[in-house]
N, C-alpha and C positions, 0 to 999 in steps of 0.2 A: 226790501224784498228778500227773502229767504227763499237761495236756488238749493235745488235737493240735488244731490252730486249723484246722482241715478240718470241713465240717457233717458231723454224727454220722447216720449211717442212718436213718431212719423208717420204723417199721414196726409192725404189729399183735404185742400182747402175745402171748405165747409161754410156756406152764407154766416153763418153765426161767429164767424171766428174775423169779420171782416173789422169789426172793431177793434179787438186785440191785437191784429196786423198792424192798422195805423197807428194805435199808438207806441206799438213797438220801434218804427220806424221815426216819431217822433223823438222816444228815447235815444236811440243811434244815431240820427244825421238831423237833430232838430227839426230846425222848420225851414231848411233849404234845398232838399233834396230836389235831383233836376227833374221826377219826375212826381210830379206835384198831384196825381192820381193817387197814392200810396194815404193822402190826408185825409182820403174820402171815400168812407169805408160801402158807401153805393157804389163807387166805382170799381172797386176791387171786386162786388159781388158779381156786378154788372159783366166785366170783362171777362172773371173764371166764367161765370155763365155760357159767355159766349165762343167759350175756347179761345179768344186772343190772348188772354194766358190761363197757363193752367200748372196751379200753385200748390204746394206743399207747406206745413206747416209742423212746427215743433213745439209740441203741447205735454204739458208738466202741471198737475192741480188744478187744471182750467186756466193755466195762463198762458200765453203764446211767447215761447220763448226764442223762437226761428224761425225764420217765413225763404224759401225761393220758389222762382217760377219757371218754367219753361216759355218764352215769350213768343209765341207766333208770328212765322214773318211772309206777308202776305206778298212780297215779291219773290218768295222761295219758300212752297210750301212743304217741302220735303224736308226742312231746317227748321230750328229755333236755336232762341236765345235762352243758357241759361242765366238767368237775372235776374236784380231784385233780393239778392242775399243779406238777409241783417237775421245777424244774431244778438239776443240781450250781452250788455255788460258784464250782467254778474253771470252768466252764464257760458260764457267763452273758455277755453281751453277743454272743451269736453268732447270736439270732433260733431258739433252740431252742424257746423257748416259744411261738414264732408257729407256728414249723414244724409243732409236734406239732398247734397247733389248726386250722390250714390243713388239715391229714390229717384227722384228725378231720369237721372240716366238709362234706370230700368224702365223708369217708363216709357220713355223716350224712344225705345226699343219696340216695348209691346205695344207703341202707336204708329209701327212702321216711320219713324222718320229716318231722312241717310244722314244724316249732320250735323251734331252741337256746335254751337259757338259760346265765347265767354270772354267778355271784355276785364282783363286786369289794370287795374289803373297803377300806372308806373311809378307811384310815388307811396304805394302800399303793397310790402312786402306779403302780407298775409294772403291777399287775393292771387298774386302768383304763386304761391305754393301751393294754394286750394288748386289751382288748376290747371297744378302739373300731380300732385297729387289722384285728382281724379282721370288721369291718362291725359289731357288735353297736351297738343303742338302748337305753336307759334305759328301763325302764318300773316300775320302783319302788324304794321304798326299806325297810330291812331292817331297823327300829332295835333296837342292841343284842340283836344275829342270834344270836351265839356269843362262844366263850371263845377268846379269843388264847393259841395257843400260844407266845406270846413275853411276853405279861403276865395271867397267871391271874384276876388283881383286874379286868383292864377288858375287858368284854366289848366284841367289832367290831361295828360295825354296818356294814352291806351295801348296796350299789348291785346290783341285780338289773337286767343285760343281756338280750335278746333278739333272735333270729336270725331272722326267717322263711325258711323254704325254701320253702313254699308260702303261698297266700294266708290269713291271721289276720286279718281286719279287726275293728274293735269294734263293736259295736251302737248303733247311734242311737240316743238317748235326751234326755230333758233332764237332760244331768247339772246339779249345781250349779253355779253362777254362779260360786263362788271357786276351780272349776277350769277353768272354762274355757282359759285362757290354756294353762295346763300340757299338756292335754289335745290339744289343740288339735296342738303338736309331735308326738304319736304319732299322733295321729291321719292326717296327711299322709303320715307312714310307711308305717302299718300298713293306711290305708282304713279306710273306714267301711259297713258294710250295713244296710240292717231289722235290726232284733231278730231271732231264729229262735224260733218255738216249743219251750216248752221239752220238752226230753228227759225220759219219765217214767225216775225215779232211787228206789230203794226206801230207799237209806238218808236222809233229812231231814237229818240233826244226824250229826257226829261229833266230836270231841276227841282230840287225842292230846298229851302232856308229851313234852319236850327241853328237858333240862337245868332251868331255868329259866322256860322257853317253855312256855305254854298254844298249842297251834293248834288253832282249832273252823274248821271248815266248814259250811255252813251252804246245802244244795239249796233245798230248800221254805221261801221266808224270811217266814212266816206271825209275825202282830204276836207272839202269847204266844213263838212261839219265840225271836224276837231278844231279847224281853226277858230271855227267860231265861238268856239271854247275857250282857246286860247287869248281872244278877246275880252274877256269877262273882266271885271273892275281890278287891278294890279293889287292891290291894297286890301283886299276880302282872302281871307283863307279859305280855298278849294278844296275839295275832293273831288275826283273825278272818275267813275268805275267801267272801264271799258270789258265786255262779255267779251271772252276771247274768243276770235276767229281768223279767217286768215289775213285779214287785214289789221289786228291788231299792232302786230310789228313797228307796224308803218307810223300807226297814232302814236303807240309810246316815243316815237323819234322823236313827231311833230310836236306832242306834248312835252317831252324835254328841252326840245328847243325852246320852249316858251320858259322854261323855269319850274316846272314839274321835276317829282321826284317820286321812284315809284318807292312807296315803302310798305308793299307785298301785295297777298290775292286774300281775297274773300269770298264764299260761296256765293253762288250763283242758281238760278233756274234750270231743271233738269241736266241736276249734277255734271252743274258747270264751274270753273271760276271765273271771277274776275277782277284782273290789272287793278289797283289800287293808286293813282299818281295825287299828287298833293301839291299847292303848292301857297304861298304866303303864311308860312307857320314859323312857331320861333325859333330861335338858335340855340335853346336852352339847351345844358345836359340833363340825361335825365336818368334817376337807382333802375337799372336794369338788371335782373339778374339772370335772364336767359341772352346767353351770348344770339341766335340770331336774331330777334327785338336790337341786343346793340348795334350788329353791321347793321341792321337795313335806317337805325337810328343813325349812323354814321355819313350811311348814305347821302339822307334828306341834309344833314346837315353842308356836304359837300357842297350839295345843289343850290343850297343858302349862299354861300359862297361866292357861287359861281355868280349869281342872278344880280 
């Protein structure tokens, strides 16, 4: 394949381009990537369709030499994901992958959302450059997120990036002592307000499995409820996402008692965060190259420790 050293077009996804996507994506991560939608070029028409993603592409002589998405996340519609980035081989070192996110970002923009996110997987340096590159902050850590399409046996663990397009600030509170420090860098960022009263929310508790991955949420974080969290099979790796309010405090105690470790916040439902704890993940080190990825990576590891 003959790449033309010229930047490739950018532009919004296009039914017709849904074949060139997947096999681009075959090129790049074979035939194990974890999101096995990408092989099925219905699906990708299917989904830009319906706005759960909505994708861009990097076209050169009719061939697709770039694909991201902005991935829609139906428990915070004011956020997405940027995701889904493969660039061809032979056409890498040309700032495709910036381009595509730069587009992206604009748009992102002129569709009113407050939020980017972008998951860096810690054991590839290029993806955390892209997304300190396109301004993104660190605001948590992923451990042991997913399965490498390049080694089945070791799951990545993730630097989870953040964009504000509008204002995100965290809520005042007394967090813990042994984050302040940590905290302290997003917080500069992102601002600080009052707490907000909380949003009445009908579901308290929910659960859902990936792969591997238990993720509970957790609205209403009343004592019997976190414990009953804290019950959950020893041997499963958690995540646990508590919406901050005034009781959160109190959960991340309960939940550190149990063997939880928080390693940072994630956006939340009208421009909220929330508490990130973890807990049965491995002890592994892992190539960090934003120092606070490594405290809150130090963190978890303590908590390993401790349990």
């Amino acid at each position: 394949m003959n790449i033309n050293p010229v930047m490739p077009l950018i532009r919004l996804f296009r039914e017709e381009d849904s074949t060139g996507v997947s096999a681009l994506f075959r090129v790049v991560y074979g035939e194990d990537y974890v999101y096995p939608e990408v092989y099925l070029p219905t699906m990708l028409s299917r989904y830009n369709a319906a706005r759960h993603w909505y994708s861009a592409v990097a076209i050169q002589d009719g061939q697709v030499l770039g694909h991201a998405t902005l991935w829609r996340n139906g428990r915070c519609p004011s956020s997405a994901e940027l995701a889904l980035i493969a660039v061809h081989p032979q056409a890498r070192g040309q700032g495709i992958a910036t381009a595509l996110g730069r587009y992206l970002c604009d748009q992102a923009k002129e569709m009113g959302l407050g939020i980017l996110t972008i998951k860096q997987v810690s054991s590839h340096n290029h993806s955390q450059r892209l997304a300190q590159n396109l301004g993104f902050h660190t605001t948590g850590l992923l451990p042991d997120y997913v399965t490498s399409p390049f080694d089945q046996a070791r799951p990545e663990s993730i630097v989870l990036g953040c964009l504000p397009l509008q204002r995100w600030p965290f809520p005042e509170l007394h967090w813990p002592v042994n984050w302040q420090t940590w905290l302290t860098s997003v917080t500069q960022i992102f601002g600080q307000e009052p707490l907000k009263p909380a949003v009445p929310i009908d579901t308290g508790i929910s659960i859902a499995s990936h792969g591997g991955r238990l993720e509970v949420w957790i609205e209403t974080q009343t004592t019997e409820r976190v414990k009953e969290v804290t019950e959950l099979p020893a041997h499963k790796l958690i995540y646990v996402k508590l919406s901050v309010g005034e009781e959160t405090l109190h959960a991340v105690q309960i939940l550190q008692q149990a063997g939880f470790a928080c390693t940072g916040f994630v956006p939340g439902h009208h421009h909220r965060w929330e508490v990130l704890l973890v807990r049965g993940h491995s002890r592994k080190e892992l190539a960090l190259s934003c120092q606070f990825a490594h405290n809150l990576h130090q963190q978890s590891l303590f908590a390993c420790a401790e349990r």
